[in-house]
Backbone and ligand atoms as CSV (ligand in chain L), in Angstrom:
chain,resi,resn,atom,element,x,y,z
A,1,UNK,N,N,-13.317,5.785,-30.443
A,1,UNK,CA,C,-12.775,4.477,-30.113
A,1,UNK,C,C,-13.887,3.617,-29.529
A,2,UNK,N,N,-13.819,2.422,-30.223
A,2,UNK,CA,C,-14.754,1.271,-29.270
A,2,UNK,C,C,-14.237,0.476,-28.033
A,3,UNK,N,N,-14.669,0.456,-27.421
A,3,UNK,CA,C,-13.950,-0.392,-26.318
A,3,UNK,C,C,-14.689,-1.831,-25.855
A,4,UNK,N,N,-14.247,-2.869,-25.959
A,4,UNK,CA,C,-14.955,-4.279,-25.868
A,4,UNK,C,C,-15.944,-3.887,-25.009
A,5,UNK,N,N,-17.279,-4.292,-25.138
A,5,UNK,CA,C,-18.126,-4.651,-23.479
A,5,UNK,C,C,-17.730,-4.531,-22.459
A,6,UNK,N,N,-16.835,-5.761,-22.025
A,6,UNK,CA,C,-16.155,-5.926,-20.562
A,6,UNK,C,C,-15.393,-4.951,-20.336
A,7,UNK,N,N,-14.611,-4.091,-20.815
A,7,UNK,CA,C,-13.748,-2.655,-20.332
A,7,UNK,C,C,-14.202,-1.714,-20.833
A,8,UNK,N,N,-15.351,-1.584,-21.618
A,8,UNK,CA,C,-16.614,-0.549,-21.578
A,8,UNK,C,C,-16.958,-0.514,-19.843
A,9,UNK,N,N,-17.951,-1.604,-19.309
A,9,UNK,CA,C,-18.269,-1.616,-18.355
A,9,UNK,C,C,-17.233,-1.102,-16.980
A,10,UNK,N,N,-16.048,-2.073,-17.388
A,10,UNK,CA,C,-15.139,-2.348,-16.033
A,10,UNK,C,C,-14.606,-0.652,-15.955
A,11,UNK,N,N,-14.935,-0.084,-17.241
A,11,UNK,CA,C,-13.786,1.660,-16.788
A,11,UNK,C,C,-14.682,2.690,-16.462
A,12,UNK,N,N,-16.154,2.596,-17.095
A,12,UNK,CA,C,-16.715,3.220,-16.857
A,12,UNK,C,C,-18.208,3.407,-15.632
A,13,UNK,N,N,-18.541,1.969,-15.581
A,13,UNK,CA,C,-19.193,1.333,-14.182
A,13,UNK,C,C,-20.418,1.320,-14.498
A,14,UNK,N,N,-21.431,1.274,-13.277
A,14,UNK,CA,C,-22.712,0.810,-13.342
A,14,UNK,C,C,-23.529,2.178,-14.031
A,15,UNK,N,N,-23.067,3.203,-13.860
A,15,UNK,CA,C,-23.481,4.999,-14.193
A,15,UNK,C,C,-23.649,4.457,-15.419
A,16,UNK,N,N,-22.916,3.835,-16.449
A,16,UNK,CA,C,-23.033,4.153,-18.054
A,16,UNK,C,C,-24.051,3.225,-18.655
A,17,UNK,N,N,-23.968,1.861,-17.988
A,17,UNK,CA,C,-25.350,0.918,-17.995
A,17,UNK,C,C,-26.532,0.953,-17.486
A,18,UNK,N,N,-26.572,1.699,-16.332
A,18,UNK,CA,C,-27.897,1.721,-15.051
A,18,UNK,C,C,-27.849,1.066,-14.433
A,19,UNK,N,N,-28.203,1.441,-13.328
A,19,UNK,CA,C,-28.067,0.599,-12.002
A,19,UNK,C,C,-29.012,-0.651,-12.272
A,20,UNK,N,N,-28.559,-1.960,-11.709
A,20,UNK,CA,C,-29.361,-3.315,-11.455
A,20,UNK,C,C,-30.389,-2.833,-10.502
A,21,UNK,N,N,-31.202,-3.982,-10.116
A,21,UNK,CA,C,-32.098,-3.768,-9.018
A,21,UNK,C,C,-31.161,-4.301,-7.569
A,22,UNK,N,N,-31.694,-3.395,-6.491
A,22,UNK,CA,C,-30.696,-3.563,-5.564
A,22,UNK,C,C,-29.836,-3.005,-5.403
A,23,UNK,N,N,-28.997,-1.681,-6.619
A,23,UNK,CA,C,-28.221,-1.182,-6.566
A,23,UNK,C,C,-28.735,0.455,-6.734
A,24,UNK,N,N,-28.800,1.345,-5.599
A,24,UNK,CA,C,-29.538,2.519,-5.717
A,24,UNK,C,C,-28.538,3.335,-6.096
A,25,UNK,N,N,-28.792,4.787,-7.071
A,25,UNK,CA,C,-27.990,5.135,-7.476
A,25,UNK,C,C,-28.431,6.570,-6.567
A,26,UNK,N,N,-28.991,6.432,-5.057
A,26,UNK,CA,C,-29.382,7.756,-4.165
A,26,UNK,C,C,-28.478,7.781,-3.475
A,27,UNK,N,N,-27.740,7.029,-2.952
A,27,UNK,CA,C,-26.207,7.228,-1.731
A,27,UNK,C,C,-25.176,7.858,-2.806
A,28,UNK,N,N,-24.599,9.032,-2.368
A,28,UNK,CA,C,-23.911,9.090,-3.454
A,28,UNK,C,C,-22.523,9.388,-2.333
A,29,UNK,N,N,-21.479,8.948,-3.024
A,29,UNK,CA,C,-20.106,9.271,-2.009
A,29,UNK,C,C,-19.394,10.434,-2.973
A,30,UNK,N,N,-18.655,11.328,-1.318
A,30,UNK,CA,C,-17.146,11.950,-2.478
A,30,UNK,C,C,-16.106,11.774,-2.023
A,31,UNK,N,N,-15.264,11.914,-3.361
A,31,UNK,CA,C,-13.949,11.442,-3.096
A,31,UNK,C,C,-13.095,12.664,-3.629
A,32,UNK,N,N,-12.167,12.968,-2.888
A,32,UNK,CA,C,-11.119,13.985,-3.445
A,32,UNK,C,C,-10.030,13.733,-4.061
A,33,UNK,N,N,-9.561,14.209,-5.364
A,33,UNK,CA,C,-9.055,13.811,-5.958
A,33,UNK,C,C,-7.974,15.229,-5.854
A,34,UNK,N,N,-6.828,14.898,-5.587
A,34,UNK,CA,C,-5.702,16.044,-5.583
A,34,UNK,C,C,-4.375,15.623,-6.992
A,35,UNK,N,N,-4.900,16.500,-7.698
A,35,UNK,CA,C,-3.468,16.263,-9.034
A,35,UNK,C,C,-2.400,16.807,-8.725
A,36,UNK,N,N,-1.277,16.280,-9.159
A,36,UNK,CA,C,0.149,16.346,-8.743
A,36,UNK,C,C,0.519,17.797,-9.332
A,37,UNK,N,N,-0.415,18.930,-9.774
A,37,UNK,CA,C,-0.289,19.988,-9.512
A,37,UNK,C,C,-1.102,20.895,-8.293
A,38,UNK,N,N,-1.557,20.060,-7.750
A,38,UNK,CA,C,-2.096,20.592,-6.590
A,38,UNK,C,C,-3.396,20.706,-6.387
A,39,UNK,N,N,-4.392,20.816,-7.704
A,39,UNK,CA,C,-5.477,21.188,-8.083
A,39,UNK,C,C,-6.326,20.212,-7.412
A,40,UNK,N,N,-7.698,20.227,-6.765
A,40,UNK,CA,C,-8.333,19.608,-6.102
A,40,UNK,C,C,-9.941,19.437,-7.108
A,41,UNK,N,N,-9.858,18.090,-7.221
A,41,UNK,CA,C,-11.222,18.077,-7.873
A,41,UNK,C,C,-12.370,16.713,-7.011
A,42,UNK,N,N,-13.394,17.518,-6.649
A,42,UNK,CA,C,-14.310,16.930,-6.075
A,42,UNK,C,C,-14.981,15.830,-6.695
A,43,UNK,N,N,-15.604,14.691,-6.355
A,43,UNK,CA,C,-16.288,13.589,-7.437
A,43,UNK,C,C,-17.329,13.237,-7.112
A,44,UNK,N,N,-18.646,12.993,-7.602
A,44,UNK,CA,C,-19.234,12.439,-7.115
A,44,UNK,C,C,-19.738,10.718,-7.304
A,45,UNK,N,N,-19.363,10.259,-6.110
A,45,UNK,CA,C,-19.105,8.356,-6.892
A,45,UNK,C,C,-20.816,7.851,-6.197
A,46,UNK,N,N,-20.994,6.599,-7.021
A,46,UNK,CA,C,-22.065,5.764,-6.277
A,46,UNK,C,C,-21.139,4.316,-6.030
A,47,UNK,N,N,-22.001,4.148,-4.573
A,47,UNK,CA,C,-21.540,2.437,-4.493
A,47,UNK,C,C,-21.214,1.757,-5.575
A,48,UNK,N,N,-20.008,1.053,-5.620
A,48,UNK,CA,C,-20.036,-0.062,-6.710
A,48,UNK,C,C,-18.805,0.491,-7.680
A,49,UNK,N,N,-18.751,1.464,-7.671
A,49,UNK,CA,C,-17.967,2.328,-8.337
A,49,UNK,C,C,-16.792,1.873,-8.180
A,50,UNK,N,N,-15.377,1.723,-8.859
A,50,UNK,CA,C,-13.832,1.674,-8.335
A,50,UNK,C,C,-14.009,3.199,-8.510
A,51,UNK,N,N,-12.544,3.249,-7.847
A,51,UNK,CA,C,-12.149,4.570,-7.690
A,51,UNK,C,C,-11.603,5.010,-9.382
A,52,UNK,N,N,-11.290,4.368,-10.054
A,52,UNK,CA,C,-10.493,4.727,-11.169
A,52,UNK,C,C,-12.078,4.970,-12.267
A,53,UNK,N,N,-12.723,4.077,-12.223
A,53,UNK,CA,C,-14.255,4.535,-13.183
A,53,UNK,C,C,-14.497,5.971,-12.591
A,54,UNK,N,N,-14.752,5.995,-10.692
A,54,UNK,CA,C,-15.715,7.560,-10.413
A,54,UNK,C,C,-14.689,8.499,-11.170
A,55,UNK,N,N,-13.473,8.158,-11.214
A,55,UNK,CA,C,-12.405,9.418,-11.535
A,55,UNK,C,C,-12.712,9.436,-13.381
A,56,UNK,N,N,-13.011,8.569,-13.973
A,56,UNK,CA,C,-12.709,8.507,-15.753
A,56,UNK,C,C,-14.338,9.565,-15.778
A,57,UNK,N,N,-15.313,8.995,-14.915
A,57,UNK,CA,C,-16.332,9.618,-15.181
A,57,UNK,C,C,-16.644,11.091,-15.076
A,58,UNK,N,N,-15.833,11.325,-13.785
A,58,UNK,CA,C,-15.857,12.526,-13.848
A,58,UNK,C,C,-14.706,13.359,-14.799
A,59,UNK,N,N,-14.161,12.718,-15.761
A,59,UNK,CA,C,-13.246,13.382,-16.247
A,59,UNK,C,C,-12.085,13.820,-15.410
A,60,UNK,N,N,-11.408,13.367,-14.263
A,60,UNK,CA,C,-10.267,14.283,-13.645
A,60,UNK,C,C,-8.797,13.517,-14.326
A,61,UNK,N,N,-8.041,14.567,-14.223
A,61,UNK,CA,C,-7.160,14.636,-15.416
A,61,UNK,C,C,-6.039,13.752,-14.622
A,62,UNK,N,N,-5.345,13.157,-15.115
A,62,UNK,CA,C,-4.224,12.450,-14.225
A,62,UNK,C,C,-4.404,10.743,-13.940
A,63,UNK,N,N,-5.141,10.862,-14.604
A,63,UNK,CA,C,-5.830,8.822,-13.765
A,63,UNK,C,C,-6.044,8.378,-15.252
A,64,UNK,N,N,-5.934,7.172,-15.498
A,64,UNK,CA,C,-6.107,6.298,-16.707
A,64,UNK,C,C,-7.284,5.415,-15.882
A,65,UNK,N,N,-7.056,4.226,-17.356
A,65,UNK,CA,C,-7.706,3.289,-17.126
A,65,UNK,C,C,-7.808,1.766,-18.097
A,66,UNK,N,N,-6.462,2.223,-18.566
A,66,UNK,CA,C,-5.989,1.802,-20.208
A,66,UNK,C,C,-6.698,0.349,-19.775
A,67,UNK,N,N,-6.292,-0.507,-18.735
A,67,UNK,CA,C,-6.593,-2.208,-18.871
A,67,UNK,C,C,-8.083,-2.213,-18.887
A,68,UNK,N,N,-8.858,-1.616,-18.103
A,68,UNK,CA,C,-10.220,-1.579,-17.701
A,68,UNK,C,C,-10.101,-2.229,-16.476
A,69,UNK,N,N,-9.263,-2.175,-15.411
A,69,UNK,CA,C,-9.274,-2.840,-14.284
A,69,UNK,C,C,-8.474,-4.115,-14.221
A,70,UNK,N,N,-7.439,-4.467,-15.015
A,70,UNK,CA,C,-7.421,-5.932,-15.041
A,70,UNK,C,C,-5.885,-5.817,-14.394
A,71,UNK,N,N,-5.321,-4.675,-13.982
A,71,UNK,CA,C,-4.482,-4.711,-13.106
A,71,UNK,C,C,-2.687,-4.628,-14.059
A,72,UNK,N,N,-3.519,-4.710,-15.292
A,72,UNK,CA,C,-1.628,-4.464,-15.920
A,72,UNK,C,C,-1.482,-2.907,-16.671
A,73,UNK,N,N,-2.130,-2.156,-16.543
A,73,UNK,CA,C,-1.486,-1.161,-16.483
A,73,UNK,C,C,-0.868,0.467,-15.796
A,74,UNK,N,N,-1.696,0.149,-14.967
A,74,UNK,CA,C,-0.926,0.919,-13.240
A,74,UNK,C,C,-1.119,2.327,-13.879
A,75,UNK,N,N,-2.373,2.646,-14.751
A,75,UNK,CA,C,-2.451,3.961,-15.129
A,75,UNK,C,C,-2.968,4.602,-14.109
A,76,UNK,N,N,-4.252,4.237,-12.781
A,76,UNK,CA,C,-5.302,4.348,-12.226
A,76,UNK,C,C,-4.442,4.713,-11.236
A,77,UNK,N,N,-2.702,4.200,-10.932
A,77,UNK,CA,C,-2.400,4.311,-9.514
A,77,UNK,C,C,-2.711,5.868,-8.429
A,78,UNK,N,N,-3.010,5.961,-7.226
A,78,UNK,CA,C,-2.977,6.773,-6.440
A,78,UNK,C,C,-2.769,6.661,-4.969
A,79,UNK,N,N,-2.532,7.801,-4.961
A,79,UNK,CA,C,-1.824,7.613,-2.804
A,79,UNK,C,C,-2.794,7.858,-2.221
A,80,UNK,N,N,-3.678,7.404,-1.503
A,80,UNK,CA,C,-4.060,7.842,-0.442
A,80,UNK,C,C,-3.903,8.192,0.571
A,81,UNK,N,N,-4.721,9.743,1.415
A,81,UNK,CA,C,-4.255,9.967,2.325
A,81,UNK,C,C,-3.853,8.957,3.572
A,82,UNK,N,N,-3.372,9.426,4.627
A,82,UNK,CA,C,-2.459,9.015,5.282
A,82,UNK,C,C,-3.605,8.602,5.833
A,83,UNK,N,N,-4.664,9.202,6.201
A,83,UNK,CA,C,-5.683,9.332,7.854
A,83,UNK,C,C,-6.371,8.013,6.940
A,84,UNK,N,N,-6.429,7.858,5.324
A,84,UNK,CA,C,-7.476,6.808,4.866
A,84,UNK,C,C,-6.451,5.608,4.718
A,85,UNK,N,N,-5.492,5.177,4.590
A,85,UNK,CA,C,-5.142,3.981,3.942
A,85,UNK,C,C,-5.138,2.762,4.893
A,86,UNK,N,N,-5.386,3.006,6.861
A,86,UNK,CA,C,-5.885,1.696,6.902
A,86,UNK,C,C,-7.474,1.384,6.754
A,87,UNK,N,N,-7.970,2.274,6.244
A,87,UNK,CA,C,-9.445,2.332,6.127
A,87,UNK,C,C,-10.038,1.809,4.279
A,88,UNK,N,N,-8.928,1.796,4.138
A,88,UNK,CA,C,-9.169,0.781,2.716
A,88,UNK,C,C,-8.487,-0.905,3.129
A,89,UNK,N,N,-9.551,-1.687,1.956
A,89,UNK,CA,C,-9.128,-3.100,1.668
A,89,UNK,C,C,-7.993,-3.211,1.238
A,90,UNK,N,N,-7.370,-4.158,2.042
A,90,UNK,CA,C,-5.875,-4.812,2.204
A,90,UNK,C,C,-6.066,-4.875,0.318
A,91,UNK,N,N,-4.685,-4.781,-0.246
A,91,UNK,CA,C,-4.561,-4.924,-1.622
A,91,UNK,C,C,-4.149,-6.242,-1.337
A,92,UNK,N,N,-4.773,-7.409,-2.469
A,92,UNK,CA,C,-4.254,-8.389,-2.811
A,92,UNK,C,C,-2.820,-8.668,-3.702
A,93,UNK,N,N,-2.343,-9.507,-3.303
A,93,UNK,CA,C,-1.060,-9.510,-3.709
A,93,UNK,C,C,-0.364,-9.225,-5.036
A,94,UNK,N,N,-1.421,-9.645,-6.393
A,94,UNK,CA,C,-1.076,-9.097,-7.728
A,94,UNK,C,C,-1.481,-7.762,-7.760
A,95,UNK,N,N,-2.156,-6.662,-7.085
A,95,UNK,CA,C,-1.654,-5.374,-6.791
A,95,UNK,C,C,-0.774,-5.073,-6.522
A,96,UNK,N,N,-0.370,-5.698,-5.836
A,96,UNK,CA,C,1.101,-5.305,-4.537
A,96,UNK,C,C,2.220,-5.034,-5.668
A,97,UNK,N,N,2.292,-6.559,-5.963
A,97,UNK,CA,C,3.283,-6.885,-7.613
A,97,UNK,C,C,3.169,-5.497,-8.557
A,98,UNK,N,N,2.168,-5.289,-8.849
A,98,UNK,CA,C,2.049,-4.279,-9.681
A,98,UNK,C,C,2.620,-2.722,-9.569
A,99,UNK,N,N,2.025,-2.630,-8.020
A,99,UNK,CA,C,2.984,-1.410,-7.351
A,99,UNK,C,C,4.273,-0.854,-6.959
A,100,UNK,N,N,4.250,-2.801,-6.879
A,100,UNK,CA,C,6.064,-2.358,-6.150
A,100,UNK,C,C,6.711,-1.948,-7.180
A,101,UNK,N,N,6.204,-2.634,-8.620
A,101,UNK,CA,C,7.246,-2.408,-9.994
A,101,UNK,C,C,7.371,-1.546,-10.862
A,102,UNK,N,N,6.689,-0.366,-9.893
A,102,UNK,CA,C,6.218,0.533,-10.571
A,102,UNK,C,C,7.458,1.900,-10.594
A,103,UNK,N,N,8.327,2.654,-11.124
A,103,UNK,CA,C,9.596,3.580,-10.988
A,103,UNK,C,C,10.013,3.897,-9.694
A,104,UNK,N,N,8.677,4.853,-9.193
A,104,UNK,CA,C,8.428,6.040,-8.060
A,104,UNK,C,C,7.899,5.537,-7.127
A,105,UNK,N,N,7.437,4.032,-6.787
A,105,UNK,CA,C,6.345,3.942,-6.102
A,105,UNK,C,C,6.432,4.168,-4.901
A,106,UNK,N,N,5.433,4.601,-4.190
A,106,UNK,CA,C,5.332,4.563,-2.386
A,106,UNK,C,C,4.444,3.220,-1.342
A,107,UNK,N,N,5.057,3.313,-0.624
A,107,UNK,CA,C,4.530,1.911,-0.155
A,107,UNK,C,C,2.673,2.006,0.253
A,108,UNK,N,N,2.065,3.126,0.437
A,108,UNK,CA,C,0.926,3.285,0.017
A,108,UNK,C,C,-0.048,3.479,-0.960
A,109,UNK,N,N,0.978,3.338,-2.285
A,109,UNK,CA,C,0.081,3.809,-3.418
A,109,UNK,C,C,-1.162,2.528,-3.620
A,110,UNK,N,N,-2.004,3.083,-4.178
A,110,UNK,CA,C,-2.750,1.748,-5.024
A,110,UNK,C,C,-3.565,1.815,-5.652
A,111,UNK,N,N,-3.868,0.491,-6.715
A,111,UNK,CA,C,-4.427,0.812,-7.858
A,111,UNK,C,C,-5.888,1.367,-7.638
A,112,UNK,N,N,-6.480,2.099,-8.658
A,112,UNK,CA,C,-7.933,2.873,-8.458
A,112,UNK,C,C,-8.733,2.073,-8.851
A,113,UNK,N,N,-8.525,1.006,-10.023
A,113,UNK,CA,C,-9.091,0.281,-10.404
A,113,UNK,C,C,-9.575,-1.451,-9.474
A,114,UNK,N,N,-8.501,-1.311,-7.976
A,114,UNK,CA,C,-8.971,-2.333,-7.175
A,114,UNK,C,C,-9.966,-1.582,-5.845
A,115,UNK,N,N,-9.928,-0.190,-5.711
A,115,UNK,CA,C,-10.387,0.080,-5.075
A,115,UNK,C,C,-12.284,0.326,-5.063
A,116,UNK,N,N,-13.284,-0.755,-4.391
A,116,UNK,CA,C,-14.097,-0.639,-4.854
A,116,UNK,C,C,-15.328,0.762,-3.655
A,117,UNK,N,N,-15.922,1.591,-4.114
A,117,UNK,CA,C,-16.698,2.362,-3.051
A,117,UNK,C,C,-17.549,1.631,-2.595
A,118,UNK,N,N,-17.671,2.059,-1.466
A,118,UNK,CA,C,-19.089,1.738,-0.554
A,118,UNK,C,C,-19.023,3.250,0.550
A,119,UNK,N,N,-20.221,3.163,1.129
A,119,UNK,CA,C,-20.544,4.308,1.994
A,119,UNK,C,C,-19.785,4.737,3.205
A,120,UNK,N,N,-18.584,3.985,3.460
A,120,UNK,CA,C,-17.362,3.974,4.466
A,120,UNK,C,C,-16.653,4.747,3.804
A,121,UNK,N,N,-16.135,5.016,2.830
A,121,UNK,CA,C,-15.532,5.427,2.118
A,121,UNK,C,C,-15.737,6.932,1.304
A,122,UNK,N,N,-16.907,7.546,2.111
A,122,UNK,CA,C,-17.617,8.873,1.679
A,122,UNK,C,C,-16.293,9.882,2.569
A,123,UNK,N,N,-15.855,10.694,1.762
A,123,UNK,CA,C,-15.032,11.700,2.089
A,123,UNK,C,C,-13.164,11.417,1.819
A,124,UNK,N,N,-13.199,10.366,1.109
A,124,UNK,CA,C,-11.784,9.913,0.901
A,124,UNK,C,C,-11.143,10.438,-0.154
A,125,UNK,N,N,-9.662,11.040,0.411
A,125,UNK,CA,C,-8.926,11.681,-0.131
A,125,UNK,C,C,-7.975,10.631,-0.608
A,126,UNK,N,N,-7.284,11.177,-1.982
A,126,UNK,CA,C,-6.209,10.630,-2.738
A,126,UNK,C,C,-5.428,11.632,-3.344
A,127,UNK,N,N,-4.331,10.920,-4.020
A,127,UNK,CA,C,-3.778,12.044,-4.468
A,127,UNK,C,C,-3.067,11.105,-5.745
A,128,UNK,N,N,-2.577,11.894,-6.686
A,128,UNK,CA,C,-2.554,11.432,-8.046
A,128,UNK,C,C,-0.978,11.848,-8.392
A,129,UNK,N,N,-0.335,10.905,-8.901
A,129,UNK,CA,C,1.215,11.157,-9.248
A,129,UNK,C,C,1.167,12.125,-10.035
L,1,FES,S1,S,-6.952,0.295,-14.793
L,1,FES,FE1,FE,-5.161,-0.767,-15.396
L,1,FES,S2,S,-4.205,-1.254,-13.516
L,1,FES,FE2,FE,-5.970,-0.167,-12.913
């Protein structure tokens, strides 16, 4: 499958193009990824990364990415732990929309694809419907 440029880039991130200048690819963060069978898979993300690209890249099973980030298809959604979710960016409101309308949703879920890494964010757990 081809995928346009812009959701080439937006699903798969700066890893598949190379880093710009200014953007080092030596900080590296992890994020835990827990599948709704329990299974725990470790990731390794760089700055810049959403959470839904570090997860496509590393292959973990359970996470989409069908829009490329553009917020309409709520494949990427995940819960974060309890101890992390005021430690993430407030979701903007066409997230919110997106979540609330979602079957199952929990009032913490959110999309992977708005969530962007930085080095605050080294050791953050999620968990995957
Ligand atoms: S990738 Fe489609 S909503 Fe996140």
């Amino acid at each position: 499958m081809i995928l346009p440029r812009r959701t080439f880039f937006r699903t798969l991130g700066w890893a598949a193009v190379g880093y710009p200048d200014g953007m080092s690819a030596g900080l590296h963060i992890q994020v835990i990824f827990i599948g709704s069978d329990g299974a725990t898979h470790r990731v390794t993300a760089v700055p810049g990364q959403t959470l839904m690209q570090a997860a496509l890249s590393a292959g973990v099973p359970g996470i989409g990415g069908i829009c490329g980030g553009d917020m309409c298809c709520a494949t990427c959604v995940v819960r974060p732990a309890q101890d992390w979710v005021s430690r993430l960016s407030h979701p903007v409101e066409d997230e919110q929309i997106v979540v609330r309308g979602l079957p199952a949703h929990h009032p913490d879920d959110r999309l992977g694809c708005q969530i962007r890494l930085d080095g605050k964010l080294d050791g953050l757990v999620v968990t995957l419907p």
